[in-house]
C-alpha positions, -999 to 999 in steps of 0.1 A, spaced: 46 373 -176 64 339 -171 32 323 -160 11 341 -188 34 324 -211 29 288 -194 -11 294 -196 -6 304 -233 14 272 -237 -9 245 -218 -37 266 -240 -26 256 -272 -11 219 -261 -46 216 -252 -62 222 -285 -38 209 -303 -42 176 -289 -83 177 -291 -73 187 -330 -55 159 -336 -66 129 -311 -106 140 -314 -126 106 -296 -97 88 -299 -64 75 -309 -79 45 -325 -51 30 -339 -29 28 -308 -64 19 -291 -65 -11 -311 -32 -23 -312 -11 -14 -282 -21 -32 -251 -34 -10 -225 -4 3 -197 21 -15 -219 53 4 -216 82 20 -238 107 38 -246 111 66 -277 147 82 -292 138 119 -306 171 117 -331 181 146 -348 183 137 -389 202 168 -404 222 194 -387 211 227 -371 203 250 -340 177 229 -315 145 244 -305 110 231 -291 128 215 -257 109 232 -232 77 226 -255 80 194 -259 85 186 -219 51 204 -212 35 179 -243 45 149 -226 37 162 -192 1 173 -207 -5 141 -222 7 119 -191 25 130 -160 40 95 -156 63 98 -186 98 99 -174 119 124 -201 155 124 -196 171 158 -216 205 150 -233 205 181 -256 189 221 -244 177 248 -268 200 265 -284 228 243 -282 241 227 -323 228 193 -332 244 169 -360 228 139 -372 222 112 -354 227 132 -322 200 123 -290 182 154 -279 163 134 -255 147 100 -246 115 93 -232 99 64 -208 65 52 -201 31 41 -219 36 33 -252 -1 47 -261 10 79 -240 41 81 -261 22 76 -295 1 107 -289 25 131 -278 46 124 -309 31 140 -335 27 174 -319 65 172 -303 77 170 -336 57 193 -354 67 220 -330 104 207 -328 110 205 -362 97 239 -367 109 258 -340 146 244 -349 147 253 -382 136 287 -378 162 286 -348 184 271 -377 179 297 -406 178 327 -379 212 317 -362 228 311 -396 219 345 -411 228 359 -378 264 341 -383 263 362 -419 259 392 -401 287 390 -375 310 415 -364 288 444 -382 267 458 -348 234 449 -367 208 430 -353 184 408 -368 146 411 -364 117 388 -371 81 402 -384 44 400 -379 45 373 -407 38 346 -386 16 310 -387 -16 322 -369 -21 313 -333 22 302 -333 33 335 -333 46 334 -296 64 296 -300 78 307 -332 95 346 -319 108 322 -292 129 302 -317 140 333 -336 151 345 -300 169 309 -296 185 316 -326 203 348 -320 176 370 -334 155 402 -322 120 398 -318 103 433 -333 68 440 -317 44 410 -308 17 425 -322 -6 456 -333 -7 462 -297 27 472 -284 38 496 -312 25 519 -334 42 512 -369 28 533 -400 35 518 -426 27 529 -468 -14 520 -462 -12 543 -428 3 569 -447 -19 567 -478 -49 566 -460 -40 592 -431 -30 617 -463 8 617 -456 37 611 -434 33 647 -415 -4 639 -406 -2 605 -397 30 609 -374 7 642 -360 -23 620 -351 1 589 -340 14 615 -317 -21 624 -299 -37 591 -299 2 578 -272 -6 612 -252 -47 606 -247 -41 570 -243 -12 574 -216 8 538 -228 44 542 -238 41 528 -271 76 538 -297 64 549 -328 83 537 -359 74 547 -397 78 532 -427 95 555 -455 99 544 -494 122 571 -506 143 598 -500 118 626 -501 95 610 -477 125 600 -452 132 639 -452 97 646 -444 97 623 -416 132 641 -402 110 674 -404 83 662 -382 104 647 -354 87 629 -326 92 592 -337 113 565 -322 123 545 -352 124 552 -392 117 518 -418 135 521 -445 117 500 -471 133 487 -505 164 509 -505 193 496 -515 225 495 -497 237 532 -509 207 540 -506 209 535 -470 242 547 -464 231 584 -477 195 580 -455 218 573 -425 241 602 -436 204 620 -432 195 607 -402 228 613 -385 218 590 -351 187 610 -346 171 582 -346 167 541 -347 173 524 -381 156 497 -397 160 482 -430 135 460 -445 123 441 -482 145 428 -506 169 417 -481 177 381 -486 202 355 -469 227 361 -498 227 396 -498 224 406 -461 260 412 -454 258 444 -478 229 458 -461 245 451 -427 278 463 -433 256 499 -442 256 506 -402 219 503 -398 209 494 -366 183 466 -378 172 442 -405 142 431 -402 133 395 -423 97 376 -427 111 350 -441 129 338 -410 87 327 -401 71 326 -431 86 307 -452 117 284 -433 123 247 -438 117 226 -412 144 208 -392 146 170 -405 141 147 -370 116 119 -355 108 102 -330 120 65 -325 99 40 -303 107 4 -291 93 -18 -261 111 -16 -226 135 -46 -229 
């Protein structure tokens, strides 16, 4: 799995790079004597969670093996402004073309690091634990679940592959809750992979339904409010795993965590998070 991970990573460093550098970097080309060398700050502008470390090693490494990175600040640890994360040695023209990719996927990964750790902060002391969604930037899905894990958070399932998770559309289509839980249920046996089985309810009568039918792991509940919860887990009685999604916002978390359910799951800790403010200071060797 580790090394799955690292070939997913030198993957995407790799296209990234051919996105952005194409036949050349002509501007450092032309400017920037060749095997001159350097030296780059990445300062941190506004305070937050750090994230992107370990990405940003393997960018500089992809780009040239010679450039010498010395780490002053890890992943995960709380950054101020003006703090060092790291500094970094070696061709200037080397240095240029890393820097735009290390800071697009620094300053993203820490503020969704950032926004996940301080909604998990909101949360404290309550048992609940926070979850990310499928509402990820295509193709960063697996950089950007790392920094909600950096920041505290749960990651929910990858992907359509390692859970079955009907939602409103499954039900519609399959003709209810009862016949799409039935089928859900033969389609794990023939295929013989333990996949959970969670399922999206709207309301109360639907929730009952699904505590009829049995044979699920986890139950959604979707746009309830926080009574409205409190009386489904009454309902549910520990039977089974909770989740509460939609509507759920930074300010109003705290009520739906102090309900007891077991999860909140938020797509706005990937879709739609502010960027980390930071960059990436060069200077000649002195």
């Amino acid at each position: 799995m580790i090394q799955e991970g690292k070939e997913k990573l030198y993957r995407f460093i790799t296209e990234a790079l051919a996105e952005d550098v194409g036949d050349g970097d002509h501007t450092s080309l032309s400017t920037i004597p060749s095997g001159k060398q350097g030296k780059a700050l990445l300062i941190i502008k506004e305070q937050g969670i750090l994230a992107g470390v370990e990405e940003a090693l393997a960018v500089f490494d992809q780009v040239d093996n010679t450039l010498q990175v010395d780490v002053l600040r890890t992943d995960g640890v709380s950054v101020h402004k003006g703090d060092i994360a790291f500094r970094v040695i070696g061709p200037m023209r080397s240095i240029l073309l890393a820097e735009r990719l290390v800071l697009n996927i620094m300053q993203r990964m820490s503020g969704i690091a950032t926004a996940t750790h301080r909604i998990v902060t909101a949360m404290e002391g309550t048992g609940t634990k926070l979850l990310d969604t499928r509402k990820t930037t295509p193709l960063l899905r697996f950089l950007e679940k790392k920094a909600v894990s950096i920041g505290g958070g749960v990651n929910h399932r990858f992907g359509l592959y390692d859970m079955i998770l009907i939602k409103d559309n499954h039900v519609d289509y399959a003709g209810g809750i009862s016949e799409a839980v039935q089928r859900a249920n033969e389609y794990r046996s023939l295929l013989g992979k333990p996949l959970a089985i969670e399922v999206e309810v709207r309301n109360m009568d639907e929730l009952k339904e699904v505590l009829n039918v049995g044979h699920i792991e986890r139950i959604m509940l979707d746009n309830f409010t926080p009574d409205q919860i409190r009386e489904a887990l009454t309902l549910i009685d520990g039977r089974f795993v909770t989740e509460a999604s939609g509507g759920i916002t930074e300010e109003n978390i705290r009520d739906y965590a102090d309900t007891g359910v077991d999860y909140i799951s938020m797509g706005a800790l990937t879709h739609s998070v502010k960027s980390l403010d930071m960059s990436l200071k060069a200077s000649p060797l002195d």
